[in-house]
BAGUVO-914758 format. One record per atom (N, C-alpha, C): residue in one letter; x, y, z. Coordinates in steps of 0.1 Angstrom, whole numbers, plus 5000, padded with zeros to 4 digits. Layout:
REM residues N
AXYZ ...
//
This chain:
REM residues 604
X795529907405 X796629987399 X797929957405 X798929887397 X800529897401 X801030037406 X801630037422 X802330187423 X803630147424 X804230227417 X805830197411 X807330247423 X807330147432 X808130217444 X809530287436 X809830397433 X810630487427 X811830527437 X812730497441 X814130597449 X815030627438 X815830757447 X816830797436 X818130687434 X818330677426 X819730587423 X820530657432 X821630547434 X822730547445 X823830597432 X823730697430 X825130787423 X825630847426 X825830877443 X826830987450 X827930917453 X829130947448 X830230907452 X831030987465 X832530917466 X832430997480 X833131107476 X833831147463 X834231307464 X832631417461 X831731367455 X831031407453 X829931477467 X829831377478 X829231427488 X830231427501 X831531457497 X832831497504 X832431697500 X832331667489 X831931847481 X830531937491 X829631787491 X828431877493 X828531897510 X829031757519 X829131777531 X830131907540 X831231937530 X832032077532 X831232197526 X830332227523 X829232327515 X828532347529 X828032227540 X827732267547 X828432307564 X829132177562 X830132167575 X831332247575 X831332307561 X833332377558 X832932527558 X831332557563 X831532697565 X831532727580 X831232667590 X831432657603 X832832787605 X833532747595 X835132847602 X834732957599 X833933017591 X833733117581 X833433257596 X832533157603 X832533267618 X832833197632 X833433087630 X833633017645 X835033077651 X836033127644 X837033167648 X837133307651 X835233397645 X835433497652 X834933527664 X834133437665 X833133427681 X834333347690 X835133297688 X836433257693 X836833377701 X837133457693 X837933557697 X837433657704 X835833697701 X834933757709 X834533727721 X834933567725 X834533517740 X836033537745 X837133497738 X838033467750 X839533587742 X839133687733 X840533737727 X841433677723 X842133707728 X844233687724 X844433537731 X843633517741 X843433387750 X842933287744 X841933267732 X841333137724 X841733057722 X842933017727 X843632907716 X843432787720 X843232767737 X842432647743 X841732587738 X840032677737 X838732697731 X838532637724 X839732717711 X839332637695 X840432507697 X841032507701 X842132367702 X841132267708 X840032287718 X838832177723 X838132157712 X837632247710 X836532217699 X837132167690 X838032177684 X838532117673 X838731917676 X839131917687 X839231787691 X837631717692 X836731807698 X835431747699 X834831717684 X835231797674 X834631767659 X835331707651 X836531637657 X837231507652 X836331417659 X836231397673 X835731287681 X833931287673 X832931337666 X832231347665 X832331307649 X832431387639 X833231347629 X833331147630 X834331107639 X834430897638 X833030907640 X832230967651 X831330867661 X830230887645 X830230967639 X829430987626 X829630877613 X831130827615 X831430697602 X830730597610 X830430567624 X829630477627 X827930457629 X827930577627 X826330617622 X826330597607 X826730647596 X826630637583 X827030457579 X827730387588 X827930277584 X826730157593 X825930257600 X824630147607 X823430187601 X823530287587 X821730347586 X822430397575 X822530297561 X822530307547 X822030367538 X820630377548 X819730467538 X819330567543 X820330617551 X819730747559 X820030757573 X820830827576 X820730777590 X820930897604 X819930977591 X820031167603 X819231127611 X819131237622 X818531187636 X817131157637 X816331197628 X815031167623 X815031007623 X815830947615 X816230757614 X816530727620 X817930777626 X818130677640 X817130697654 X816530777654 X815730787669 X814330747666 X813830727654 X812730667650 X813030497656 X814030467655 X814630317660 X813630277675 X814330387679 X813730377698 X812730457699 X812030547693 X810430617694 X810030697688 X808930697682 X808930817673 X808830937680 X808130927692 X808331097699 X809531107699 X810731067703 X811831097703 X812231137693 X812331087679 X812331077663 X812031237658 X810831237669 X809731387664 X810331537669 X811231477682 X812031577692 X813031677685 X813731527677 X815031507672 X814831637661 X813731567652 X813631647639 X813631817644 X812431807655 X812231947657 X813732057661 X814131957665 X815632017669 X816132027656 X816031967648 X816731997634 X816332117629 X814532137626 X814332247623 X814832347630 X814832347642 X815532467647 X816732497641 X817832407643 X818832457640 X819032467622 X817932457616 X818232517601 X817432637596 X816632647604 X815932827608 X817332887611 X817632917620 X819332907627 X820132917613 X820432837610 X820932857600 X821332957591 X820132887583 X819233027570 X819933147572 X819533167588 X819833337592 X820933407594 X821633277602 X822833337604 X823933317592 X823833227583 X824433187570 X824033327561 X823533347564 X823133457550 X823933557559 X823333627567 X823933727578 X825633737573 X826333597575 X827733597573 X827633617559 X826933567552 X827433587536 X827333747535 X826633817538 X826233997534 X827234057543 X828034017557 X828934037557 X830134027550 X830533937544 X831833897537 X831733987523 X830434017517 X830534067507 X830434247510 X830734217520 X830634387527 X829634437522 X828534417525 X827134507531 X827234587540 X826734747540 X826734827552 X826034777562 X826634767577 X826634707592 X824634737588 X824434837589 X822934857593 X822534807580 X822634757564 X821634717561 X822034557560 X822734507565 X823134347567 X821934267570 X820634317581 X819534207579 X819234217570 X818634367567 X817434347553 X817734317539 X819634247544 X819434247524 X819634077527 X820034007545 X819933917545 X817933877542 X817533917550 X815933897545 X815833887530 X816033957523 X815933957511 X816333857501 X817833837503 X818333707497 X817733557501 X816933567514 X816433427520 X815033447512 X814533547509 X813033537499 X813133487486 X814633567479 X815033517468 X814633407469 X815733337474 X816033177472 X814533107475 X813633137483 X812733077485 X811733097469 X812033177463 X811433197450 X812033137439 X813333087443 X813633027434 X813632887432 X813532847447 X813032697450 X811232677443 X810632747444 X809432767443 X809132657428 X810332667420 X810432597407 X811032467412 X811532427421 X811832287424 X813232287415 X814032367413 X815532347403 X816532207407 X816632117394 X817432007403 X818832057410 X819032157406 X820832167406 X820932267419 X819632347427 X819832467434 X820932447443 X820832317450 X821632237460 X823432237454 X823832217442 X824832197439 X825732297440 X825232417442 X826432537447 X827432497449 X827632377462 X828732377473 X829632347464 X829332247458 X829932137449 X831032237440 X830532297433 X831432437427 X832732467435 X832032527444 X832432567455 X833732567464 X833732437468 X834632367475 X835732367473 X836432367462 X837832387455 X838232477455 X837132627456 X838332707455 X838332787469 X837332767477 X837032757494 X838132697496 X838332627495 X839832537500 X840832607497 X841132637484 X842132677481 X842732807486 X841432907486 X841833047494 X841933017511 X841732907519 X842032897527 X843532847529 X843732727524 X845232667518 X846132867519 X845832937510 X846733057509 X846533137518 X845733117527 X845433247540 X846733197547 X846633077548 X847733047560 X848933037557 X849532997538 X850833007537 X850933147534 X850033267531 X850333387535 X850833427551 X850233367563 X850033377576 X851433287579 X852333237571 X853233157579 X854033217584 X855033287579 X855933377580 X855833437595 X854833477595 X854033537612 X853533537622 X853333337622 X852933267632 X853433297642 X853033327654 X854033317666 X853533207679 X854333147680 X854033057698 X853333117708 X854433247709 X854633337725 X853233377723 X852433387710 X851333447709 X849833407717 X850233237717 X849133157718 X848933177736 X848333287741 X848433267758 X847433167759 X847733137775 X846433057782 X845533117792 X844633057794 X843433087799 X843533147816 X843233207823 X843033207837 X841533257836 X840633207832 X839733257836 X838933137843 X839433027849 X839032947856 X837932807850 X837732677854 X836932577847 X835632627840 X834832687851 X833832717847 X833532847834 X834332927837 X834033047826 X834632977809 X835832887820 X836232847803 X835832737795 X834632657804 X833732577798 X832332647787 X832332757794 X831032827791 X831532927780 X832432947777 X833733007769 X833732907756 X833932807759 X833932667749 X832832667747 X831832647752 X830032597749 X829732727739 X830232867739 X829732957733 X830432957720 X831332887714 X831732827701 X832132717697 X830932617697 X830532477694 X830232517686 X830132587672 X829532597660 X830132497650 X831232487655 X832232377644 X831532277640 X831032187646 X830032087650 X829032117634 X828632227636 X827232257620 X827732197611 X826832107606 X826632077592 X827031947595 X828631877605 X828531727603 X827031627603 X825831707601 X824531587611 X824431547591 X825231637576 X824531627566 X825031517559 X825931467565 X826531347559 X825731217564 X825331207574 X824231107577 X822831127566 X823031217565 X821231237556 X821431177539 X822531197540 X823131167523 X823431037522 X823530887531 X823730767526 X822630697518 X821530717517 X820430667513 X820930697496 X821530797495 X822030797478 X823530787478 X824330707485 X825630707486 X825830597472 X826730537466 X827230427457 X827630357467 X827430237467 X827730097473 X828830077474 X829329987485 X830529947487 X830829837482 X832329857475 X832529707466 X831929577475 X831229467468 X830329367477 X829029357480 X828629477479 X827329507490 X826229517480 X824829547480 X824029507472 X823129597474 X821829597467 X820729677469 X819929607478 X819629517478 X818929417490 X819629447502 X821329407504 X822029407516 X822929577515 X822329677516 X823129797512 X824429807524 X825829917517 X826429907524 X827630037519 X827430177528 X827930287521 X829130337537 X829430247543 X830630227555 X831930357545 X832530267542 X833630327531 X833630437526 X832430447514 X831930577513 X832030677515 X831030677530 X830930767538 X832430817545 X832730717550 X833830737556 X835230827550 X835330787539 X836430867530 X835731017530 X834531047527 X834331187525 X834231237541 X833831147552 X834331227563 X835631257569 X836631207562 X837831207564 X838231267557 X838131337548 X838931447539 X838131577545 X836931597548 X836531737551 X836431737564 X836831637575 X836731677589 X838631717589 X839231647577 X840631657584 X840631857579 X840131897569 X840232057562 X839232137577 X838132067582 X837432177589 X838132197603 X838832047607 X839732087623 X841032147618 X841932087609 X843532177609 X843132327602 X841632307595 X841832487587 X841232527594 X840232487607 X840432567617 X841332617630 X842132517630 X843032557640 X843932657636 X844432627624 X845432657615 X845232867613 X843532867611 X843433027606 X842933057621 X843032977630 X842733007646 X844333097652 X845332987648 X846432997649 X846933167646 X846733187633 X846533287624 X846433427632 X844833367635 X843733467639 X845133597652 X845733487658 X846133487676 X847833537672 X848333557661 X849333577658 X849333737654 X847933807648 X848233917648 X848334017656 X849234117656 X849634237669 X848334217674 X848534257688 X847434277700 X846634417696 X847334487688 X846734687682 X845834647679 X845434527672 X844434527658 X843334457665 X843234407681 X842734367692 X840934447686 X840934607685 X839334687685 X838934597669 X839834637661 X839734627645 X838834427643 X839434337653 X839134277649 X838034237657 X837634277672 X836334257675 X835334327662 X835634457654 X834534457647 X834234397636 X835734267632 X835334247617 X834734087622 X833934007632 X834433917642 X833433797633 X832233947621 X831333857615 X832033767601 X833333847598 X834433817584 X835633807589 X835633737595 X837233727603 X838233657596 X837333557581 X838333497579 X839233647564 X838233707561 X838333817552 X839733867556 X839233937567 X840234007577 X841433977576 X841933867581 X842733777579 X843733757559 X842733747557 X842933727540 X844333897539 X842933957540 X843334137539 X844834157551 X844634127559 X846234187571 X847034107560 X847433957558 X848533867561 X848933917542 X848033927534 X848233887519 X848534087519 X848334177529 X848934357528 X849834307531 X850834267543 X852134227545 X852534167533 X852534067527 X853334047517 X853234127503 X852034187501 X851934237484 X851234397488 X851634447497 X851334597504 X849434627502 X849434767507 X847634757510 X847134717496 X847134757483 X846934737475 X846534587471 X847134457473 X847134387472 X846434287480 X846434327496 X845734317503 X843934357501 X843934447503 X842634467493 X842234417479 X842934407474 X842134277463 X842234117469 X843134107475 X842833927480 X841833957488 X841234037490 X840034047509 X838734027502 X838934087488 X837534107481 X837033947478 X838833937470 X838733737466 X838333667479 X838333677489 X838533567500 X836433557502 X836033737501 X834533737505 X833633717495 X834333717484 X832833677473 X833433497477 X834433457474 X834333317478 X833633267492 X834233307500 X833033247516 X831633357512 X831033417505 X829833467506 X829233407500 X829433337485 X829033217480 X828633147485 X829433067491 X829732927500 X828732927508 X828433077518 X827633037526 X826233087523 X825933177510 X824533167504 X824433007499 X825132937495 X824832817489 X824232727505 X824932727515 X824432697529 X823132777529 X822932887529 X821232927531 X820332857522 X820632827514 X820032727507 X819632597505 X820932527510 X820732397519 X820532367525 X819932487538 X819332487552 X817732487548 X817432587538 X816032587531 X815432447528 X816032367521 X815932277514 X816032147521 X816632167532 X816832057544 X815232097552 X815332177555 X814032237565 X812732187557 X812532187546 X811732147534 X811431987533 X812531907533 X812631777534 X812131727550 X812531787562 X812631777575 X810531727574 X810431897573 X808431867574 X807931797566 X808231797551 X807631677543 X807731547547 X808631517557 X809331387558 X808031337566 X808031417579 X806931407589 X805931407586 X805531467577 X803931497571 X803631367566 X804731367560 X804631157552 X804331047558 X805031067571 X804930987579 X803830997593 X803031087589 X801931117595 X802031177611 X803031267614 X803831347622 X803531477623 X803231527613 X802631637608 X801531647598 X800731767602 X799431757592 X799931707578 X798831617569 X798831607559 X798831727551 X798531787552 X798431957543 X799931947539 X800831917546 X802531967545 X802631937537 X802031807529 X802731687518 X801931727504 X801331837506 X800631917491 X801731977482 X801931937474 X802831967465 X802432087456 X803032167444 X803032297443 X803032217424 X802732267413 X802932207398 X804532177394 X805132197406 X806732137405 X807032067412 X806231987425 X806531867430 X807031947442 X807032117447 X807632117454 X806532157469 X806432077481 X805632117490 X805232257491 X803932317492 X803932457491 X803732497506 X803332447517 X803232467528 X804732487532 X805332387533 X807132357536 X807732487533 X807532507520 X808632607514 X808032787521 X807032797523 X806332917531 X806932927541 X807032787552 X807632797562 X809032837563 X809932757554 X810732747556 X811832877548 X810432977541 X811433097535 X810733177548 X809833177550 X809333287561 X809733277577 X810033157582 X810533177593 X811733207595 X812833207587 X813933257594 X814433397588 X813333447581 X812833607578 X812633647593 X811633587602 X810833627614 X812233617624 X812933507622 X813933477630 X814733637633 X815433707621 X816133787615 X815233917623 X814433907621 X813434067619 X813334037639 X813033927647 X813433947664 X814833957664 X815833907660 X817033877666 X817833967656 X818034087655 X819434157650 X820234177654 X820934067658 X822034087657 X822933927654 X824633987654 X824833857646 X825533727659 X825933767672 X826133747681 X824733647687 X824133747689 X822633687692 X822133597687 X821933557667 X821833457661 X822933317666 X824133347666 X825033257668 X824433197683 X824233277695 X823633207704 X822233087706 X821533157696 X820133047690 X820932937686 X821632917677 X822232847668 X822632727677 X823432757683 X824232657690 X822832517696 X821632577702 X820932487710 X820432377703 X820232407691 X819532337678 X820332217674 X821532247666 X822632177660 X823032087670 X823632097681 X824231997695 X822831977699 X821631977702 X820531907700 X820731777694 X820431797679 X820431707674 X821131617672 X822231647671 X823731557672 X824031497686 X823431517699 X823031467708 X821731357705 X821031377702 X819731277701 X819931197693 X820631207681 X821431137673 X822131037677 X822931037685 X824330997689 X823530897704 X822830967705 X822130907721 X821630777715 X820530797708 X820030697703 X821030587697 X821830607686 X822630507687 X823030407695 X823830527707 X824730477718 X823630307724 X822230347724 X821330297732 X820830177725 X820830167713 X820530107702 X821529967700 X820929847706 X821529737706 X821629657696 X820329707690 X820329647673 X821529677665 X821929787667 X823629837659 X824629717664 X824929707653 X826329667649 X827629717653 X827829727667 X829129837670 X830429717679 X831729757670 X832629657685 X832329787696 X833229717711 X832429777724 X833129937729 X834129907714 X834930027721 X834030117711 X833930137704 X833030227692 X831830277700 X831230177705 X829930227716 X830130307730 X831730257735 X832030337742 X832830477739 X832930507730 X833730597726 X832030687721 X831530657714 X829930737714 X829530737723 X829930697729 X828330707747 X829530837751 X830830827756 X831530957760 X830831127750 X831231047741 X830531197731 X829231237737 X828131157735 X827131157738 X827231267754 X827731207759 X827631217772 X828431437775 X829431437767 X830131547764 X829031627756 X828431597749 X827631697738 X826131707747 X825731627756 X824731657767 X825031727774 X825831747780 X826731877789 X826632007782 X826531987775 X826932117765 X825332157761 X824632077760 X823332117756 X822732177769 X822732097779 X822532157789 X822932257795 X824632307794 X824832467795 X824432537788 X824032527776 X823632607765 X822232677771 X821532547778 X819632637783 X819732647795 X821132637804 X821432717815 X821832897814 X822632877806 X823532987803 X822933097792 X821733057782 X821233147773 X819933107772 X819133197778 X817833207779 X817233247767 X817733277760 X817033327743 X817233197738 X818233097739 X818332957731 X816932897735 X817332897748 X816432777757 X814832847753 X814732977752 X812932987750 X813132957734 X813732987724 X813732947712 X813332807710 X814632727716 X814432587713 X813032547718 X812332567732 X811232557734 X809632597727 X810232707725 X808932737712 X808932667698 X810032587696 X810232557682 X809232377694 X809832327703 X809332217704 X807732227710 X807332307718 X806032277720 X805332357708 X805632407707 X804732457688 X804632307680 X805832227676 X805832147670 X804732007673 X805231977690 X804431877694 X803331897699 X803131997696 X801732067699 X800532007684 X801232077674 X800632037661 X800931897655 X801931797661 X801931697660 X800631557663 X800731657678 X799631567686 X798331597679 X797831727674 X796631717666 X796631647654 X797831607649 X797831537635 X797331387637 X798331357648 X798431227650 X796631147662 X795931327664 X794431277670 X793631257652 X794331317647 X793131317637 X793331217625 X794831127631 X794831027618 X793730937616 X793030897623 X792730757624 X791330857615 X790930957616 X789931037607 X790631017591 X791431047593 X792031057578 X792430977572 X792730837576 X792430747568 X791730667564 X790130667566 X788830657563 X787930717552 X788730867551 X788230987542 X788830967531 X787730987520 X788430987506 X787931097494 X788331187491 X787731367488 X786731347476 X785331407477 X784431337467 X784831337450 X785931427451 X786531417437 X786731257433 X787431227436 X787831087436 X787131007439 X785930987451 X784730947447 X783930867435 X783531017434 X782831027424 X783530987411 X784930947405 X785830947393 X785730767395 X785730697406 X786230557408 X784730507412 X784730387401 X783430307406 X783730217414 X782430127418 X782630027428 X782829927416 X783829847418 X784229687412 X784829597417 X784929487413 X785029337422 X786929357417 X787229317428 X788829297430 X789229227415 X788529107412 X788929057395 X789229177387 X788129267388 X788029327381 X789329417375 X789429457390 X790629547391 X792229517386 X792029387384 X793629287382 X793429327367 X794429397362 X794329347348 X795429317346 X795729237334 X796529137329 X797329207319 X798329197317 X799129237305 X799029117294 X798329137283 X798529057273 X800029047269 X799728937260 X801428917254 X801028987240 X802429047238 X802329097225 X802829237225 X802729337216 X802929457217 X802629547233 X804129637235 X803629717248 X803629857247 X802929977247 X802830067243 X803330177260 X804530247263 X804130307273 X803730457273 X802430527280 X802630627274 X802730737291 X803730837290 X803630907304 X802831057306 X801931057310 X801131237309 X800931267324 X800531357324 X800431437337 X799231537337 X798031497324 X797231547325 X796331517314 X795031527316 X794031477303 X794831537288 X795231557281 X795931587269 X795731527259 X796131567248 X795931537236 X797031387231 X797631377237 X798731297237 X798231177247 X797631127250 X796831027254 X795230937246 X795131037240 X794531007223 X795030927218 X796331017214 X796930957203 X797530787205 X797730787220 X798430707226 X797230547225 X796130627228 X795030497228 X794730457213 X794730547205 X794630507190 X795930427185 X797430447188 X797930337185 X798130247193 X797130187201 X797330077209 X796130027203 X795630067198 X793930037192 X794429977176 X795330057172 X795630007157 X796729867161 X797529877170 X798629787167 X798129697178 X797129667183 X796429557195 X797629537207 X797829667208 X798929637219 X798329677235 X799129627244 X798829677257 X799129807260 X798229907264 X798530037269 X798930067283 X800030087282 X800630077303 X800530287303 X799830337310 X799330477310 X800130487327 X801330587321 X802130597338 X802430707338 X802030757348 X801730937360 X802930927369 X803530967368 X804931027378 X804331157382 X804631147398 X804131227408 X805431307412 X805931367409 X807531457409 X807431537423 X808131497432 X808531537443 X810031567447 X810031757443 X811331767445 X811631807459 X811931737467 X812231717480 X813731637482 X814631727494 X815631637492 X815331517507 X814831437510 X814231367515 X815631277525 X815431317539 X816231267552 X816531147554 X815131077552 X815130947552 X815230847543 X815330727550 X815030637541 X814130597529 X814530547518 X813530617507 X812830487508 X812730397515 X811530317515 X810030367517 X810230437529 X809130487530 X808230537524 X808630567507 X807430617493 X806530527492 X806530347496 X805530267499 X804930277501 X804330457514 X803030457514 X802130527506 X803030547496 X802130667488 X801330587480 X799930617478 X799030557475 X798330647464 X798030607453 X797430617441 X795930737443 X795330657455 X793430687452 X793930837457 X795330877468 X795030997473 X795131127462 X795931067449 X796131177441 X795331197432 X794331317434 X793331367425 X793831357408 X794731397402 X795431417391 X795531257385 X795831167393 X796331027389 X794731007389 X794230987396 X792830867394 X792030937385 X791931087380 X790931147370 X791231047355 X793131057359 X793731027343 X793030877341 X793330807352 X793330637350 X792030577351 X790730697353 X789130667352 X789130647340 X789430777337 X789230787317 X789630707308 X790830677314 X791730567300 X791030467305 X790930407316 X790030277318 X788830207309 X788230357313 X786630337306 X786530347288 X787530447286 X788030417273 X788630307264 X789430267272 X790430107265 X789130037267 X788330007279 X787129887276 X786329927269 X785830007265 X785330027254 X785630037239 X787030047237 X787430007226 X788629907223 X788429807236 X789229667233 X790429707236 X790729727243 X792429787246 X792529767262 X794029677263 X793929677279 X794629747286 X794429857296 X794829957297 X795529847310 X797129957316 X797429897325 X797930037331 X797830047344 X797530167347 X798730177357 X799830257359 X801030287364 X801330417371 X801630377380 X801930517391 X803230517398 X803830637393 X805030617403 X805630767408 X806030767420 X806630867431 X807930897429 X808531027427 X809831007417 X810331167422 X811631177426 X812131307418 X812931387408 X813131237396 X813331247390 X812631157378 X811531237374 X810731197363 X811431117350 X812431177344 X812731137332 X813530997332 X814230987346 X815130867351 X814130777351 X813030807358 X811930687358 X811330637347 X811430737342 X810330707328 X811630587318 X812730637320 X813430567311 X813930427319 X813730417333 X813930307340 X812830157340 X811230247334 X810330147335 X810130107322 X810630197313 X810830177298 X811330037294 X812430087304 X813829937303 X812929837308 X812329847320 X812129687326 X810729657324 X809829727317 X808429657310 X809029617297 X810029627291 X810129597275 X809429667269 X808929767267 X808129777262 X808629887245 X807829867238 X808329887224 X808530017215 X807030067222 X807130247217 X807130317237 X807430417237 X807130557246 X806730667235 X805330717243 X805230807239 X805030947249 X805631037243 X805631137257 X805231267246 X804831377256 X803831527253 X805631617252 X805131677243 X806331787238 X805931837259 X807331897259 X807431967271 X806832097269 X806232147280 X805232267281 X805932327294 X807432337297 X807832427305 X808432507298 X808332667304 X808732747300 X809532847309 X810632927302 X811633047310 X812232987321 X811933037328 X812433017341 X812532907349 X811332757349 X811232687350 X812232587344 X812232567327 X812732497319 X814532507322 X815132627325 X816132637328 X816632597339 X815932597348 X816232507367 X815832387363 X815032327358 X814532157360 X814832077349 X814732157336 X815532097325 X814232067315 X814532027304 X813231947293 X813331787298 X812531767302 X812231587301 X812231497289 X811331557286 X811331457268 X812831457267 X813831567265 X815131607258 X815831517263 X815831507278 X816631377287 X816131237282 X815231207283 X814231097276 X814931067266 X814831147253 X815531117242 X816831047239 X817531107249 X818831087250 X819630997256 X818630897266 X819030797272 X818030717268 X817330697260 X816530557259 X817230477247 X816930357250 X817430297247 X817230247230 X817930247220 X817930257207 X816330147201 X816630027207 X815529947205 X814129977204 X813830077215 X812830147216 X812030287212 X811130247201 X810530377195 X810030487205 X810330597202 X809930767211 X809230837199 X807730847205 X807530937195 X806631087206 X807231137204 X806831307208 X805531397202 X804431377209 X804131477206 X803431597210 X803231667199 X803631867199 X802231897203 
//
């Protein structure tokens, strides 16, 4: 049986994942400027003036990551380079920090949208179930919120601050006496800026090519680079800028704004836009500022879902984690994965109420990975780096290890967090990885029993010349009849191809679908017993096609194109409500891109 190695086409451009990488990185301000002001007051302006510098210097050392790992190059890819335990570390640190996430993203969103203080977890809990229910259908678009998003996120930020100009003050910006050490650990406690740059490494594997470069020799340098340069230049000046802001208003509003510290940027919206257009006015831009950042950053709990989802599938793939992870759901979507990843940062929420406390977890996870990340590189001789580039990453490196290390000096809720997320993990790793060498020996008597014993000739079959018939099902149906009866009437070749729909947004490199293998999927070898035994027995040479996809209809119209083949025939779609509306009709897409030469016939 041919398995049909499937990746998604390279159709992200760089405004396109300039949109999605600010969806996750452009909500950082949304509470980093208020935990700014909760560690150090009227005094922040150091703080956020460091951090801001550190998520420019991180930000470059990232265009040289996305320009050495084409097809991926989150920390999962580059530390796989130098070890997979390392690789396995890295990930686990990812998961943490998108548990982390989930929670504290939604948290801020139910703040902005002004939820009462006491029910802000439970309607955060709530909205993190939604979404896990809604993922449940595998929707291609769930992800695309940010994308919306981004323009007018920007824009209400753009007007916070030419509202705030008039008011800026210098004298305002004091400095620190609280000495190196407090105001190191003052800084380490608002590195949040940092979230979300690791998502632009995950997204080259679907970047568009750089003029020159090829699918053989890939090359998304450029790319990448332009979209980290338009949303690192909005996350450091529109942070500094509504930092600036923040530190300009009267010292009075000093209580008012410790308690708004979860919507600070709201706050902000509401003081500067009442000064110019009185309370009235102010109060309607506060509302505009919070359904906009509450969006934004439900769209972030979402992407943290969905990342977390891709994270264990990845490993499960790669035989890291149990095989069980990589069981898919009648939408392609992991059903294990998605359990985890709507239920644990439910559990996260229901120990840790509060939103201070979450932001403390937070930190250990994210500068984890962006440390292991960046380590590996630095170490990594195989890269392609001039010496200043390597030296300029090894300083980062070296800065962001500091920091991870005060982080499990200084907060003991991080440090046992991140700890339980890693020995849990490499705990159930190591059983996976005792029980592989069992598990690839085993083969489930279903499938067994469906596949006979035959001589390798046997198995080669040949595509005749002459008519090509393709037909795609996903299940014994009526529409695979039909399909063998006109290959029977017009002595054509029957190519019978099963797309395995896996809606995962997938970290790594998409090579790795090479290992997906045919015999393991029950669904595929039932269909390809039957049509077998059937074409030889009624003179028909069946050719039997499999391919790994998460986007079924692309494929189907991709193999259409490069078998030549003459008719497609495909099953009226059988989704319905809810489903049909998130994933779309296939046949309808089908329809609509195939190519004129080639007969479609549908049927009901």
């Amino acid at each position: 049986m041919a398995t049909i190695e499937a990746h998604r086409p390279r159709n992200l451009d760089w405004k396109r994942s300039a949109a999605l990488l600010y969806g996750d990185w452009g909500t950082s301000k949304a509470y980093v400027i208020g935990l700014a002001f909760v560690a150090a007051g009227f005094s922040s302006f150091p703080i956020i003036l460091a951090v801001c510098v550190l998520t420019a210097c991180v930000a470059y050392n990232y265009t040289i990551v996305c320009r050495s790992f084409p097809d991926g190059g989150g920390v999962y890819s580059a530390a796989r380079e130098q070890s997979r335990a390392l690789a396995a570390v890295g990930a686990l640190l990812l998961i943490a920090n998108f548990l982390v996430t989930a929670a504290l993203s939604g948290w801020a969103a139910m703040s902005y949208f002004g939820v009462p203080k006491d029910m802000i977890g439970y309607a955060t809990m709530g909205v993190i179930v939604a979404l896990g229910v809604v993922n449940y259908f595998g929707p291609k678009h769930s992800g695309s919120l940010a994308v919306w998003m981004a323009i007018p996120t920007v824009c209400v930020v753009v007007l916070i601050i030419l509202f705030a100009l008039p008011y800026l003050r210098v004298d305002g910006l004091e400095g620190m006496n609280l000495g190196f050490k407090k105001t190191w650990v003052a800084f380490v406690g608002v590195i949040l800026a940092l979230s979300g740059v690791e998502a632009i490494a995950n997204m080259t594997g679907v970047m568009k090519l750089d003029p020159g470069s090829s699918d053989d020799e890939p090359k998304v340098g450029k790319t990448a680079s332009r979209s980290l340069f338009v949303v690192a230049i909005e996350v450091v000046f529109g942070t500094l800028l509504l930092g600036w802001a923040m530190l300009s208003v009267p010292h009075s509003f000093g209580p008012q704004m410790i308690d708004r510290k979860e919507d600070m940027i709201r706050f902000l919206g509401e003081h500067y836009s009442g000064l110019l257009f009185g309370p009235a006015g102010g109060a309607i831009f506060g509302v505009v500022v919070g359904l906009v950042f509450g969006v934004l950053l439900l769209s972030a709990v979402n992407t943290a879902i969905l990342a977390l989802i891709g994270v264990l599938y990845m490993m499960a793939r790669d035989g890291e984690m149990p095989r069980q992870l990589t069981k898919l759901n009648r939408n392609g979507v992991p059903a294990l994965p998605l359990v985890i990843a709507t239920g644990l940062p439910v559990l996260v929420l229901a120990v840790m109420r509060d939103f201070e406390a979450l932001a403390g977890l937070y930190a250990i996870g994210v500068v984890g990975a962006i440390t292991v990340n960046l380590g590996s590189c630095t170490l990594n001789r195989r890269l392609h780096m001039h010496w200043w580039e390597r030296v300029v990453m090894g300083l980062t490196f070296a800065v962001l290890l500091a920091v991870e290390l005060t982080i499990a000096k200084t907060n003991p809720d991080a440090l046992f967090f991140a700890m339980c997320v890693l020995i849990v993990g490499l705990g159930v790793r190591a059983y996976s990885l005792k029980l592989s060498g069992l598990e690839t020996v085993t083969v489930s008597s279903k499938v067994a029993d469906m596949v006979k014993s035959e001589t390798i000739d046997a198995l080669q079959t040949q595509v005749q010349e002459g008519g090509k018939i393709l037909v795609a099902a996903r299940g014994l149906t009526p529409v695979l009849k039909f399909a063998m009866d006109e290959a029977a009437l017009r002595k054509s070749s029957l190519c019978v191809l099963f797309v395995k729909e896996v809606s995962v947004f997938l970290a790594g490199a998409p090579s790795e679908l090479r290992k997906t293998r045919w015999q393991d999927d029950e669904d595929a070898s039932r269909i390809m017993a039957v049509m077998q035994a059937t074409g030889q027995a009624r003179g028909v040479n069946v050719v039997p096609l499999y391919a790994v996809s998460d986007d079924p209809a692309a494929t189907i119209l991709d193999l259409s194109a490069t078998l030549g083949v003459d008719m497609l025939i495909l099953g009226a779609s059988n989704r319905q409500g809810l489903t049909k509306v998130l994933k779309g009709d296939i046949a309808a897409r089908v329809a609509h891109g195939l190519p004129e030469e080639i007969h479609l016939v549908i049927c009901g």
